[in-house]
N, C-alpha and C positions, 0 to 999 in steps of 0.2 A: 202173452197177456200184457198190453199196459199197466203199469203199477202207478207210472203217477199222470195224475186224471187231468192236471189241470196245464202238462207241457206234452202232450199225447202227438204233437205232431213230430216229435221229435225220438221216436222208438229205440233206436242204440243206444243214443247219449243219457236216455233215463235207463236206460237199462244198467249201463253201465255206471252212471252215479247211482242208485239204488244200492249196489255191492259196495260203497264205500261211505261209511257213516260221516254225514257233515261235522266236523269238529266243532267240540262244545267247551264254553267259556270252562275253566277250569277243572277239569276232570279226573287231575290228578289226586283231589278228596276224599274219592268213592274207592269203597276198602271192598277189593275181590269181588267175584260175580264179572260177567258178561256185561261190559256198560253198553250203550246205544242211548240216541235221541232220535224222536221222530218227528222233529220240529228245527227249526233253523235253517232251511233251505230257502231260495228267495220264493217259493211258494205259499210257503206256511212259517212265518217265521218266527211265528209264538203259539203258545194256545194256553186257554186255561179250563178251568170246572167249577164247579161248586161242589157240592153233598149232598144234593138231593133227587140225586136223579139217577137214576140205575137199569141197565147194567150200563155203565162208561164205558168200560172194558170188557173186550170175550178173547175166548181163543176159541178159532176155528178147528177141534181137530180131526175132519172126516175130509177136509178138501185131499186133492190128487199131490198137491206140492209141498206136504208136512204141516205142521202148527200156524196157523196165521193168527197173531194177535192183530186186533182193530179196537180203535180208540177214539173218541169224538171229544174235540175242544171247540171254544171259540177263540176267535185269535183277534189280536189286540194292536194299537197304532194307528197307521194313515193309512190313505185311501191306497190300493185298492183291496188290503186284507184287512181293514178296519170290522170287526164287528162279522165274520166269514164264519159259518157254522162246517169243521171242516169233521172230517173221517179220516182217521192214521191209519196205516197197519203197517205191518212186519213180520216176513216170513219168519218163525224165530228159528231155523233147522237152516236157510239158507242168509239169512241176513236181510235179502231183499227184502224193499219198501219202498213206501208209497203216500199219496193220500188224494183225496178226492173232496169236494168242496160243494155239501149238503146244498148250503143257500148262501150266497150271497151277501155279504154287508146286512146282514138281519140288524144286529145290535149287536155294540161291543158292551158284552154283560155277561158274566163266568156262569149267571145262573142259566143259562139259556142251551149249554152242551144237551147233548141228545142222547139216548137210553136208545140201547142198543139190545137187538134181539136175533137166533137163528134159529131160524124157523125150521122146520121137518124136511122141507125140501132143499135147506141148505142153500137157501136165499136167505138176505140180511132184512131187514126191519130197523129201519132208524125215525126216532119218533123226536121230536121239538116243540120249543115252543118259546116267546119272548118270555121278557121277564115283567109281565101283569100289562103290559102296555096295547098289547090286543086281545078279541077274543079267541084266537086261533090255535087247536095243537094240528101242527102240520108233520108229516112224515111223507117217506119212502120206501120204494121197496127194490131190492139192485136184481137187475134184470137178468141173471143168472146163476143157478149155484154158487160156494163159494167165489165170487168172482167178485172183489171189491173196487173194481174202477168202471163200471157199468151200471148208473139206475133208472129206475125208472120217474118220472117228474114228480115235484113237489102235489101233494094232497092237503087238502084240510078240513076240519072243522068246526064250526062253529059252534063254540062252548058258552055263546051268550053272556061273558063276563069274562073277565079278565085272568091268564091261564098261566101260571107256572109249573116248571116242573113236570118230569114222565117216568114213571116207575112202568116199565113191561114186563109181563108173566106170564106163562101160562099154566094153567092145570086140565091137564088130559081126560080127568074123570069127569069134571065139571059138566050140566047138561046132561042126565044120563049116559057119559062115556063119550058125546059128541066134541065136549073140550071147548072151553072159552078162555080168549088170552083177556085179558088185564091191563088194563091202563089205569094206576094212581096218578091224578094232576090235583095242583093245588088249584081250584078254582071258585066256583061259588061262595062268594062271603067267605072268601082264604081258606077256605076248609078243602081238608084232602077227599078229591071227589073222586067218581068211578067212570071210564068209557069201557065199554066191550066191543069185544071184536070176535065174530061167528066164522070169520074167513083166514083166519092166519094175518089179519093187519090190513086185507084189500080195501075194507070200509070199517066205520068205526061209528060208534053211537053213544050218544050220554046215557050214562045208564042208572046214578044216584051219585050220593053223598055216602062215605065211608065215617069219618067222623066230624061233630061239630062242639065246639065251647059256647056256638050262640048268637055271642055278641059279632056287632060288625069287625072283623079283622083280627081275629084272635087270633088264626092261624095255627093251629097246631104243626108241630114238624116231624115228618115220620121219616122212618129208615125199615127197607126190607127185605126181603129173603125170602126163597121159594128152594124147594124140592123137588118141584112136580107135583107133590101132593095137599100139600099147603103154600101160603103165603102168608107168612110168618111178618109182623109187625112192631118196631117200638116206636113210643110217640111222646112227646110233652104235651103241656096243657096247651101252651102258648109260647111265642118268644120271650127268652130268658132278658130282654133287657126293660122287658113290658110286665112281667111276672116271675114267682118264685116257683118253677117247675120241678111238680115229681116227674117220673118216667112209668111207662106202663107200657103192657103188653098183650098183645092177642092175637089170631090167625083167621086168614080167610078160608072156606074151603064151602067151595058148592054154592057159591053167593050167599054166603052167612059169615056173622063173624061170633066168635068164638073170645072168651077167656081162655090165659094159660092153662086151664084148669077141665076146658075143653065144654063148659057150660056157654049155653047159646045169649051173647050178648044182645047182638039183630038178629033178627029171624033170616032178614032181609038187608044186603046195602046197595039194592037195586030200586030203591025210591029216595025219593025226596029226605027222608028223615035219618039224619045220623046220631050219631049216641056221643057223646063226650067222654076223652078220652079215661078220666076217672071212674068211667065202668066194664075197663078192662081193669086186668092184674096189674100189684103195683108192683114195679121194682124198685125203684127207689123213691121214695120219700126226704122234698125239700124238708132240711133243716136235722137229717139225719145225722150223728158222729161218728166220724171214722177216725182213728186214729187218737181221739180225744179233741176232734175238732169239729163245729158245723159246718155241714156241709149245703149250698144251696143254690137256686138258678140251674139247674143241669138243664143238659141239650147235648140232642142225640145224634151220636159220630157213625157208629156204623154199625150191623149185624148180620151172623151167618149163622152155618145151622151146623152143628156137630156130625157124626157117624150115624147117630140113632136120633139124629132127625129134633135135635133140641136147640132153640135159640141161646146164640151168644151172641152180646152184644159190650159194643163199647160205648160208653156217655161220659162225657165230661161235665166240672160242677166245681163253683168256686168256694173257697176257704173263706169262711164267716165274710160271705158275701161283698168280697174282694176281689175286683176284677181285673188285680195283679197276680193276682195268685190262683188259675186253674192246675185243676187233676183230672188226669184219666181214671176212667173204672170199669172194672171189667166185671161185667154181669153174666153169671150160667144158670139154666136151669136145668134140673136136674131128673124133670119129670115130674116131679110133687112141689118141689120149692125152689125161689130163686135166690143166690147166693154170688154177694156182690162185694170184692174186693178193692181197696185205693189198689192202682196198679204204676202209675209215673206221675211227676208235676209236669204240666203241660205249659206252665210259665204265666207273662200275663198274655197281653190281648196284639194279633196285628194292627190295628190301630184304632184311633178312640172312639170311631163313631158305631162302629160294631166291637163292642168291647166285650165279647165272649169269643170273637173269633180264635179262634187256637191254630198252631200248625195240623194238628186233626190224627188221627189212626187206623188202620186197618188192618181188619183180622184175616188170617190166610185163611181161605175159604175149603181147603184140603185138609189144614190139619188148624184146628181152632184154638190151639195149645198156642199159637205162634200168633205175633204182633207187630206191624210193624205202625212205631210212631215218630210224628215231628215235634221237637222242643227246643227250643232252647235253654234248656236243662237238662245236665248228663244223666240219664238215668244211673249211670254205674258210681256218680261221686255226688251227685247233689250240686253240682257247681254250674252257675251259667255260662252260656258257652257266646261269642262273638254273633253268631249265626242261627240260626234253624238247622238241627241235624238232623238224619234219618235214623234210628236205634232198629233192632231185631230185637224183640223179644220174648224168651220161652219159658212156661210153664210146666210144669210135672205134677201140682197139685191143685189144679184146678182154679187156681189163680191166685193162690195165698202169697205163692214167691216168685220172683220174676229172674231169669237169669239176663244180661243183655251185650248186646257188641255194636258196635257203630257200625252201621254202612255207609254213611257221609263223616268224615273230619273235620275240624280245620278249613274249614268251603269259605269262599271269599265272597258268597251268596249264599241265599238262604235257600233252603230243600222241602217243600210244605205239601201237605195234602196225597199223604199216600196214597194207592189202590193196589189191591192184588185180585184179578182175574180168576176167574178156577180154571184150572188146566190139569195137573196131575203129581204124584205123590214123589214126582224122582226130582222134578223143578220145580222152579215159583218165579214167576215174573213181578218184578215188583214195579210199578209207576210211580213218579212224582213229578211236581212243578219246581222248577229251579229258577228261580230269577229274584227280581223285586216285584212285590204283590205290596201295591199302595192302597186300592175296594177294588172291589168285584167290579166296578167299570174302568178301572186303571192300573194294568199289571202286564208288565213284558215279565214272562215266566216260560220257559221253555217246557214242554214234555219229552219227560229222559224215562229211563229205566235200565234194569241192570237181572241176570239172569242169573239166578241162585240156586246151587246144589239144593236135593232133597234134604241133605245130610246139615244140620243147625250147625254153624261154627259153635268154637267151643266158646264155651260162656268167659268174659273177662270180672263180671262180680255178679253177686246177687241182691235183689232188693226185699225184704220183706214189708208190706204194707199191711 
């Protein structure tokens, strides 16, 4: 099999660089684990992401050749990888890797990476879209079982207004048993809209509005999670640098949408009319104190789903509406009530013109006890650090105390935007961006990662918030 798509005429010589990871600016930082990067070759020689769009990351694990993790960036610079909407992967059992190149010079804009999905037959699904600048969500589908250097052509369409953003899902019951996958895009009047798809991703249709604030461009920002059984949801009102957002919560199931609480919010989010985010559950509430301080502005980082099938989520939220001073917070529900601890200072802002940007967090999707986040504050001393560092961090009570250890040191660059993949209970793959990230249209950032025991190192302090 070719692995990498875009020098395929050349089958030894990729074969043979694939076994040997391209050496990456400073690597000496990264404390234990299995390091790799899947970016720095002259085919792909950056990539980045945003947070809104999911799954980024999968592991393949039913193919013939072990674990394939696959990863979608956009990649950033001159022509001819300016603005290239690419597909990573990496055997993670042989090393070998690869990558393959979605579309072309689309736009160089982090928001624009592709949600990734494996389908039943073990075909991929990569779905896109620009960042508002057309009406278009376009996708793929790779033309053979686990096979990621073969697809099939660019598809699209036409979302009649301007399209960001791709959350794919599927629910198997959905349709009396027939099963309908899921597509959230931000589109219509910025509101998180709905497409469905009856064929596994072959064709794809507008199918409503999931939620709306109203006004023109309020946009709310959601982050979400599936089981199979649900499609679990949290969302703000709006952008935090436009408004003072609480957080809230709800689930999809059967084309309704649901409060925590499992009371039917829409009957329907397969029309025209969607509900505002404030008639779901709240979890947190602007202007709330934690710690003896307000808290305000949150926007929402990421969410998974526990053992027994419960959302956890992470949102960030500034200190008496200081946009030097963000915190992470770790939200569980418990099945009756949601319970939401300060868990890190997440520092202030990447730069001023999105000044809630944060380095960002992510929950391990195996065991939701476990966190990994970026700061530039040690979570273990409170002190700022040069750089953006990676932290691990573990819980035992549900999020009251935090144990934590560095996976980046001392980096002579910054380490931003975690992701951890689901794969299984003995490893954990973690991703980040390592570079200079100046906006989401200008960022040399490479995509690395590093292969981590089941077993937590041991903790170096603990925090209680």
């Amino acid at each position: 099999m070719k692995r990498f798509a875009k020098l395929c005429c050349l089958p030894f010589l990729l074969t043979t660089l694939s076994l040997f990871a391209t050496p990456v600016r400073g690597t000496d930082d990264v404390r234990g684990g299995q390091f790799f990067t899947l970016t720095g070759s002259p085919g792909v020689p950056n990539g980045g992401w945003c947070w809104y769009q999911d799954e980024r990351a999968v592991v393949d694990t039913q193919g013939p050749d072990g674990p394939l993790l696959l990863a979608s960036s956009v990649s950033a610079g001159e022509s001819p990888e300016h603005g290239d909407i690419d597909l990573l992967w990496r055997n993670l059992q042989t090393g070998e890797q690869g990558e393959f190149e979605l579309d072309d010079q689309l736009e160089q804009d982090d928001h624009n990476a592709a949600a990734l999905y494996i389908r039943p037959d073990g075909r991929y699904l990569a779905v896109w879209a620009r960042h508002n600048s057309d009406g278009f969500t376009r996708w793929r589908i790779s033309a053979n079982p686990h096979d990621p250097a073969r697809w099939g052509p660019i598809q699209k369409l036409d979302n009649k207004a301007g399209a960001t953003y791709n959350n794919v899902y599927f629910l198997p019951d959905d349709r009396d048993g027939q099963g309908r996958l899921y597509n959230f895009t931000r589109g219509r009047n910025f509101d998180p809209n709905v497409q469905v798809s009856h064929d596994q991703g072959r064709s794809w249709k507008y199918a409503g509005k999931l939620l709306t604030e109203g006004g023109p461009g309020d946009r709310p920002y959601v982050r979400y999670a599936s089981d199979g059984k649900r499609i679990h949801l949290i969302t703000t009102d709006r952008h935090p640098r436009n408004y003072a957002n609480s957080i809230y919560h709800g689930y999809v199931q059967d084309g309704m949408l649901f409060d925590s609480a499992g009371e039917v919010v829409d009957d329907s989010i397969l029309d025209a009319e969607g509900k505002a985010p404030a008639a779901l559950t709240t979890v947190f509430r602007n202007g709330s104190e934690h710690g003896g301080v307000e808290m305000n502005r949150a926007w929402t980082v990421d969410l998974e789903l526990d053992a027994e099938g419960n959302p956890v989520g992470i949102f960030s939220a500034r200190v008496e509406d200081s946009n030097r001073d963000h915190r992470f917070f770790y939200a569980r529900y418990d099945g009756e009530n949601w319970h939401v601890h300060e868990m890190a200072q997440a520092g202030g802002y990447l730069y001023r013109r999105e000044d809630d940007y944060t380095g960002l967090a992510a929950i391990n999707p195996v065991d939701t006890n476990e966190v990994f986040i970026s700061s530039n504050i040690d979570p273990r001393t409170g002190d700022a650090t040069e750089k953006y560092e990676i932290y691990r961090g573990a819980t035992s009570d549900e999020g009251q105390t935090w144990q934590w250890q560095a996976i980046t040191e001392d980096s002579t660059m910054d380490n931003l935007r975690p992701l951890v993949p689901k794969w299984d209970s003995e490893k954990t793959v973690l991703l980040w961006l390592r570079g200079e990230f100046r906006t989401y249209t200008d960022y040399d950032t490479q995509v690395v990662g590093v292969v981590l025991s089941g077993d937590k190192p041991a903790a170096t302090s603990a925090t209680e918030r």
